[in-house]
C-alpha positions as CSV (number, residue, x, y, z in Angstrom):
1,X,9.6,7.9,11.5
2,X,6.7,5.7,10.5
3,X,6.3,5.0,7.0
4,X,2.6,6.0,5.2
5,X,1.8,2.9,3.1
6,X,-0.7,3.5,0.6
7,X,-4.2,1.2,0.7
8,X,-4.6,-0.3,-2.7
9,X,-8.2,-1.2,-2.1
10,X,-9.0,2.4,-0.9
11,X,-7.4,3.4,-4.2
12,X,-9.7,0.7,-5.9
13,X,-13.0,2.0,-4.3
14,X,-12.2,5.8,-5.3
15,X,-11.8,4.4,-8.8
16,X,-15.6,2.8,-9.0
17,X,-18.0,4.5,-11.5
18,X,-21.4,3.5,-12.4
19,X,-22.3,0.9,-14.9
20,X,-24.5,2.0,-18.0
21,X,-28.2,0.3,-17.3
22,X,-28.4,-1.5,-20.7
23,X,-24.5,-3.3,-19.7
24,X,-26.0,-3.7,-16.3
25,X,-29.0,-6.0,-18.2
26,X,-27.1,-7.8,-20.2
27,X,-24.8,-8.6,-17.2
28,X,-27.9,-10.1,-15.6
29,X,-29.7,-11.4,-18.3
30,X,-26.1,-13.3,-19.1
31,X,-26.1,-14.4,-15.1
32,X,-29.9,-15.7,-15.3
33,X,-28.9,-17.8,-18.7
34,X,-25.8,-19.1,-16.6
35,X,-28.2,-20.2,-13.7
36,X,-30.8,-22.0,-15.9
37,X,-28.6,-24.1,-17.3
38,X,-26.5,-24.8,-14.5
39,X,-30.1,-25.8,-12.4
40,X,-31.2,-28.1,-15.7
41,X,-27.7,-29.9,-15.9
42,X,-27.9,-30.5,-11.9
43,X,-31.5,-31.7,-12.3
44,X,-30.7,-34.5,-15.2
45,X,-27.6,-35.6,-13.9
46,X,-28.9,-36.0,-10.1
47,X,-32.2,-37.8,-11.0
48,X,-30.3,-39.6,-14.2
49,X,-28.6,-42.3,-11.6
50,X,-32.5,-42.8,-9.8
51,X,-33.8,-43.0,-13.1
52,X,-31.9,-46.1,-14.7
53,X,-32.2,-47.6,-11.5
54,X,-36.3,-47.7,-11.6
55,X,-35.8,-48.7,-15.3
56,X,-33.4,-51.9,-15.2
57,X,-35.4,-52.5,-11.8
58,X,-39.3,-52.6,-13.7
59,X,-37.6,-54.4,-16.4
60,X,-36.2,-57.3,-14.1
61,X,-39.7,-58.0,-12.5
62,X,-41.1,-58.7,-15.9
């Protein structure tokens, strides 16, 4: 006799129901926010190094 096992995530998929659109927004509004200041940290602290380098370096040559 084989044994029926039951598929969790086919139990999980049957379970999905739709979001409401204004939780749906703020999800994504929440995301974008997230991103922004994820992209401005990662711009200041990659150029930051570069930066103080070109400043000690213009301030040697005077």
């Amino acid at each position: 006799m084989a044994e029926q096992h039951k598929n969790p995530f086919k139990e999980l998929e049957a379970s999905l129901k739709e979001v409401p659109p204004h939780m749906k927004k703020k999800v994504m509004n929440d995301i974008a926010a997230a991103k922004l200041i994820m992209d401005m940290a990662s711009l200041f602290s990659t150029n930051l190094g570069s930066a103080l380098r070109k400043l000690f370096r213009t301030m040697g040559d005077n």
